[in-house]
C-alpha positions as CSV (number, residue, x, y, z in Angstrom):
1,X,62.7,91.5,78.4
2,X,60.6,88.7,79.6
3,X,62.0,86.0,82.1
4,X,59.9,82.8,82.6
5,X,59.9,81.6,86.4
6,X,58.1,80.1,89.1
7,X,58.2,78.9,92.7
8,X,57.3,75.1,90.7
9,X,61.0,75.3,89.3
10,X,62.4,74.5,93.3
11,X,61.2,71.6,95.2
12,X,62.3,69.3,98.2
13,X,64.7,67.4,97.6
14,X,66.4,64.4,99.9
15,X,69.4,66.1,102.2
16,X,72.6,65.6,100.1
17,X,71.0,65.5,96.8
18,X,73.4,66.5,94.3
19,X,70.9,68.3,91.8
20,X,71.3,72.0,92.7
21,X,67.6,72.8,92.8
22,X,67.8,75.8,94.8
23,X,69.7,77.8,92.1
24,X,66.7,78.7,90.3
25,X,64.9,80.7,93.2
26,X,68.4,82.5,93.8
27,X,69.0,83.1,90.4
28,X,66.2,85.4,90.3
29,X,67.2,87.1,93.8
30,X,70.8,87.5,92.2
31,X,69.3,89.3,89.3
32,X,66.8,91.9,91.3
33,X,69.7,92.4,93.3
34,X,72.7,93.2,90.7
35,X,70.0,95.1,89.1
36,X,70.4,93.1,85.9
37,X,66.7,92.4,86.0
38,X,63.2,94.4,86.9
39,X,60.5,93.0,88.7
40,X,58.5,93.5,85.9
41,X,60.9,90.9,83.6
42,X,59.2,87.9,85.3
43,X,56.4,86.2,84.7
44,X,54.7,83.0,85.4
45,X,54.5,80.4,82.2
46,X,52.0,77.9,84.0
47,X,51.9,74.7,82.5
48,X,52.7,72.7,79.0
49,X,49.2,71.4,77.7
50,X,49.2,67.2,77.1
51,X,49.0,68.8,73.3
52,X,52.4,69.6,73.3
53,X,53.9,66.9,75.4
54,X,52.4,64.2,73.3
55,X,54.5,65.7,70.0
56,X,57.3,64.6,71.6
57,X,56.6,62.0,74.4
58,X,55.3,58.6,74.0
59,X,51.6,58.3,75.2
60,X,52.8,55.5,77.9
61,X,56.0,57.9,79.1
62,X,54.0,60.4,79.8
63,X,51.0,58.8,81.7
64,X,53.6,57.4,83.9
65,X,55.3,60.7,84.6
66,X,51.4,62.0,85.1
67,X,50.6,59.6,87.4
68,X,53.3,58.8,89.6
69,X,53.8,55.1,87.8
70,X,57.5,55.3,86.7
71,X,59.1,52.0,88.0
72,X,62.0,52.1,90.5
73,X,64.5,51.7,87.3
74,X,63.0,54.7,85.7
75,X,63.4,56.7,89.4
76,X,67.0,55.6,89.6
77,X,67.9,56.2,85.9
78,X,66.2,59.6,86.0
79,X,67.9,60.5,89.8
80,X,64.9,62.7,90.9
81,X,62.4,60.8,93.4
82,X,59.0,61.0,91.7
83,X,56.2,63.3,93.0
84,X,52.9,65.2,92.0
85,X,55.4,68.5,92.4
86,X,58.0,67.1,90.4
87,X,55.4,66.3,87.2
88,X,53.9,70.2,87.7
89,X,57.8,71.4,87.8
90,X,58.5,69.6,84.5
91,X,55.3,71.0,83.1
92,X,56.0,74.1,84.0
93,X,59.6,74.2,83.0
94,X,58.7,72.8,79.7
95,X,55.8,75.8,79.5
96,X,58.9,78.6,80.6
97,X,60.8,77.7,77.2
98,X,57.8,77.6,75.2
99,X,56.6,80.6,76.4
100,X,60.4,81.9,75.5
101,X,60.0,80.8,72.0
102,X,57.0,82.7,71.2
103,X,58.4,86.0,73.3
104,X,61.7,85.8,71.4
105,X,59.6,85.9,67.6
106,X,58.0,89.1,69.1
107,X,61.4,90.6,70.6
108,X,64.5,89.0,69.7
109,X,65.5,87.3,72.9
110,X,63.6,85.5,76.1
111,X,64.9,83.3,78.4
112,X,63.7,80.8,81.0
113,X,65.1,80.4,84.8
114,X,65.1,76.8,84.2
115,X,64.8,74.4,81.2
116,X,67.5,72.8,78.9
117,X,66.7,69.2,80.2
118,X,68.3,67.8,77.2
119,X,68.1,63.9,78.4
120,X,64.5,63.2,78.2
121,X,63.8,61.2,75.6
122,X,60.3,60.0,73.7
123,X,60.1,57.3,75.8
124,X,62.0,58.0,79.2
125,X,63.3,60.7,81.4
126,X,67.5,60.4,82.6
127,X,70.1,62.7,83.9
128,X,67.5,64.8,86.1
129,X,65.5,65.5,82.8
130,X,61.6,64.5,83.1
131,X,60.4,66.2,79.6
132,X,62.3,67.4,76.7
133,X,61.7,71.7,77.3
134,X,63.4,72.6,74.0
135,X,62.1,69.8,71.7
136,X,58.5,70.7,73.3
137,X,58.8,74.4,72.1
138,X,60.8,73.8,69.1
139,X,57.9,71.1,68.1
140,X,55.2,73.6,69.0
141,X,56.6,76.2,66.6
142,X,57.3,73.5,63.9
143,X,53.2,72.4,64.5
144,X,52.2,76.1,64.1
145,X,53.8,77.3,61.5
146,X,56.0,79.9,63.8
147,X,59.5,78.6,62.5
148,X,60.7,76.8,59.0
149,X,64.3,75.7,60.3
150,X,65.4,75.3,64.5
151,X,68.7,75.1,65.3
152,X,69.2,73.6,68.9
153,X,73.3,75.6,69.9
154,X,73.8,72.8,73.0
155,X,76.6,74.1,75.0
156,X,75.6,72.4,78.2
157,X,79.0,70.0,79.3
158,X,77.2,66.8,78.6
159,X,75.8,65.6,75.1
160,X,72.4,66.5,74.5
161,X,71.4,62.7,73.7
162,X,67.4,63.1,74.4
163,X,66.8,65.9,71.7
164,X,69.4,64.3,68.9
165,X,67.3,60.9,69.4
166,X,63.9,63.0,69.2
167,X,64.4,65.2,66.4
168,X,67.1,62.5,64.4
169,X,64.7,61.9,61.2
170,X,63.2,65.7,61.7
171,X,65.6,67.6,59.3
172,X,63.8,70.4,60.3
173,X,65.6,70.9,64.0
174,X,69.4,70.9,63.5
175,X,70.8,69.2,66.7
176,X,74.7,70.9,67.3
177,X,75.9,69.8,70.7
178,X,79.4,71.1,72.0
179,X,80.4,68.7,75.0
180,X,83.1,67.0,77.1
181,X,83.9,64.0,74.9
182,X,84.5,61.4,78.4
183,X,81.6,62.2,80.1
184,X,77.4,61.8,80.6
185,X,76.0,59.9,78.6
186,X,78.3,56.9,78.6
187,X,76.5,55.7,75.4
188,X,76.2,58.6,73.3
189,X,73.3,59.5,70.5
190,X,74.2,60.9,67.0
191,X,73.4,64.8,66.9
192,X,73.9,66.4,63.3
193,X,76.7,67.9,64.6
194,X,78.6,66.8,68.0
195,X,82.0,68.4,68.8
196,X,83.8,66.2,71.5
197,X,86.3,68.1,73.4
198,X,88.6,66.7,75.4
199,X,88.9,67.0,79.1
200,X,90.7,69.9,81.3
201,X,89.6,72.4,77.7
202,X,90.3,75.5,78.6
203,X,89.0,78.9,77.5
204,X,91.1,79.8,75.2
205,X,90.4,76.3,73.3
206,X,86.9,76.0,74.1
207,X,86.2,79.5,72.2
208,X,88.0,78.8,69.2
209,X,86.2,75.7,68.4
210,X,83.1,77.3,68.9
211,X,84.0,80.3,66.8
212,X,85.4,77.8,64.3
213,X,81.7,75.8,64.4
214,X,78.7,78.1,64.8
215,X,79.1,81.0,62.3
216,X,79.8,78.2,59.6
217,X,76.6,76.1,61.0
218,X,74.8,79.3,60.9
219,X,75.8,79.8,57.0
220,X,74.8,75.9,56.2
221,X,71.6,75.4,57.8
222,X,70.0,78.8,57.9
223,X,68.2,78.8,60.8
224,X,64.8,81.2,61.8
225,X,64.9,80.1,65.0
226,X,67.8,79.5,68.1
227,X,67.4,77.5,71.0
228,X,70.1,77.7,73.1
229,X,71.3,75.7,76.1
230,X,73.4,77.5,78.3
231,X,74.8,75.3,81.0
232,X,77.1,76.7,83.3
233,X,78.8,72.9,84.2
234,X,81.8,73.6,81.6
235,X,83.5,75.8,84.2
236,X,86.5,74.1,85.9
237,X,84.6,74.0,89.7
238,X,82.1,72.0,88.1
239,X,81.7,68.0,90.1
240,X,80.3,66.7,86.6
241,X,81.8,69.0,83.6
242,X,85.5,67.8,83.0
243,X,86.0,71.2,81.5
244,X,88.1,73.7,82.6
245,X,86.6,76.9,81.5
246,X,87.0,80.1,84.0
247,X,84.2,82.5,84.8
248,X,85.0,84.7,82.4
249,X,85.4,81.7,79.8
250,X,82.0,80.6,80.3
251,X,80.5,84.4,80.0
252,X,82.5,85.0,76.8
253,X,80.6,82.2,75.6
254,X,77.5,83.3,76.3
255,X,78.1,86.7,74.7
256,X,79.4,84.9,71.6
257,X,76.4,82.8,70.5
258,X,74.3,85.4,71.6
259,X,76.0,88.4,69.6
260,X,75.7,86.0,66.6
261,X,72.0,85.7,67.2
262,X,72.1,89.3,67.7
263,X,73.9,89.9,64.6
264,X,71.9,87.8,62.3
265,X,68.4,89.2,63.8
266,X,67.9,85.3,64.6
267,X,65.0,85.2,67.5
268,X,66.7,83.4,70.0
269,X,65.3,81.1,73.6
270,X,67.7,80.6,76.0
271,X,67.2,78.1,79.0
272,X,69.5,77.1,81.5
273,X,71.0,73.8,81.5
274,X,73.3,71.9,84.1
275,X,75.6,73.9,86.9
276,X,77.0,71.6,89.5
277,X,79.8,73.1,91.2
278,X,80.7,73.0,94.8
279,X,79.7,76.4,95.6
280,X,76.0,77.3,94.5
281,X,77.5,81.0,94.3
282,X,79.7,80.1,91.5
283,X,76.9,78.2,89.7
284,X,74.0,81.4,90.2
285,X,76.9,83.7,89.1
286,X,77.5,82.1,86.0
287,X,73.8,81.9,85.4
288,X,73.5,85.5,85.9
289,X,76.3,86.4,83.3
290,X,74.0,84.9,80.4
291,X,71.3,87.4,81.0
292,X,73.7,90.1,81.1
293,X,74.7,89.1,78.0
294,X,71.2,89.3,76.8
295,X,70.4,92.8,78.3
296,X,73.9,94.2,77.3
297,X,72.2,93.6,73.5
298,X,69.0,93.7,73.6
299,X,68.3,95.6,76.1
């Protein structure tokens, strides 16, 4: 199986910052270790080409994110502090879940240690998202004739605003986000299918509403091609989510949408998403369940 990583997707951050950037290194140490993954799963994606970026992202956005020029509004309403390693991190995240797109059409299933930054829009980044990873990869396969119909299976605790606002006049990407309904985005966009739940959801509710939802989506639009964000901040420890979904709730999700994709021989991208909770242990655990989900079926 192949794993997109890279020492690009951790970076320094001011003391206190509450965007867990250290997961993604420990992640990968967590999977050696369990013995989930090989050494030889990883790879190195490198960087998204200005090509693919500019399918997405406005011209201006972009050269600002390029060149360090993002006012102090933009800093403060995307909550990372601006740097040359921040732009090759968001290049290289965005290259980890395109790369996973084009592994998953050859064997069913790749994933990415980072991605799912679901709030970038065309024309700004917010929410700790600098460039839209899935609507990059799910535009590049679009472009290239690689895929006829995306569906984007958003499971991350907040609504994924950035990619239903890209892709709303593409009826070619199918935007399904599953999120807490009082939460992050305050102003929320229209996806073409949003399911609100309501806070403290448990397991038990959480999984029938999704069992309820995606087989039925999966019937209607017909998809070739999954992406699917897999946030982890839907568990109950989580400082953002709202949710209150145990361990074991958040991994039986994961084997859920992934059995489906399994079942249906649907090629399927997974990237990461959001994970804030108070001990990085419970976040990199939970992380670490989705790919066992994957090798459990794939192999």
């Amino acid at each position: 199986m192949h794993l997109a990583t890279s020492d690009r997707y951790t970076l320094p951050l001011p003391i206190g910052h509450r965007f867990p950037i250290a997961k993604y290194g420990l992640i990968r140490e967590q999977l050696l270790w369990q013995g989930i993954a090989a050494e030889a799963d990883f790879y190195d994606p490198g960087f998204c080409s200005e090509e693919d970026i500019l399918r997405v992202h406005s011209p201006d956005y972009w050269h600002k994110v390029r060149d360090q020029q993002l006012s102090a509004a933009e800093v403060r309403r995307l909550g990372l502090p601006q740097s040359p390693e921040l732009t090759r991190r968001s290049l290289s995240s965005a290259a980890g879940t395109l790369a996973s797109a084009q592994w998953a059409l050859q064997e069913g299933v790749a994933l990415s240690l980072a991605g799912g930054t679901h709030h970038a829009f065309r024309d700004r980044g917010e929410g700790f998202c600098v460039l839209n990873d899935v609507a990059i990869a799910a535009a590049h396969l679009l472009y290239h004739g690689l895929a006829r119909q995306v569906l984007v299976v958003d499971l991350d605790v907040h609504q994924g605003d950035g990619t239903a606002s890209i892709f709303r006049d593409e009826p070619r990407v199918f935007t399904f986000s599953m999120h807490a309904e009082a939460n992050y985005p305050l102003r929320k966009e229209q996806s073409d299918l949003d399911v609100a739940l309501e806070l403290g959801t448990t397991d038990t509710e959480y999984l029938q509403t999704l069992a309820a939802t995606l087989p039925r989506l999966l019937a209607e639009v017909q998809p070739d091609f999954v992406f699917y964000l897999a946030g982890v901040d839907v568990l109950a420890t989580d400082k953002l989510g709202k949710l209150a979904l145990t361990p074991t709730g958040c991994r039986q999700r994961d084997e859920y949408v992934l059995g489906l994709c399994y079942q249906h021989r649907l090629p399927v991208a997974v990237s990461m998403g959001g994970g804030y909770s108070e001990r990085l242990a419970d976040i990199v655990d939970a992380h670490c369940h989705t790919f066992r989900a994957a090798y459990a079926l794939w192999g």
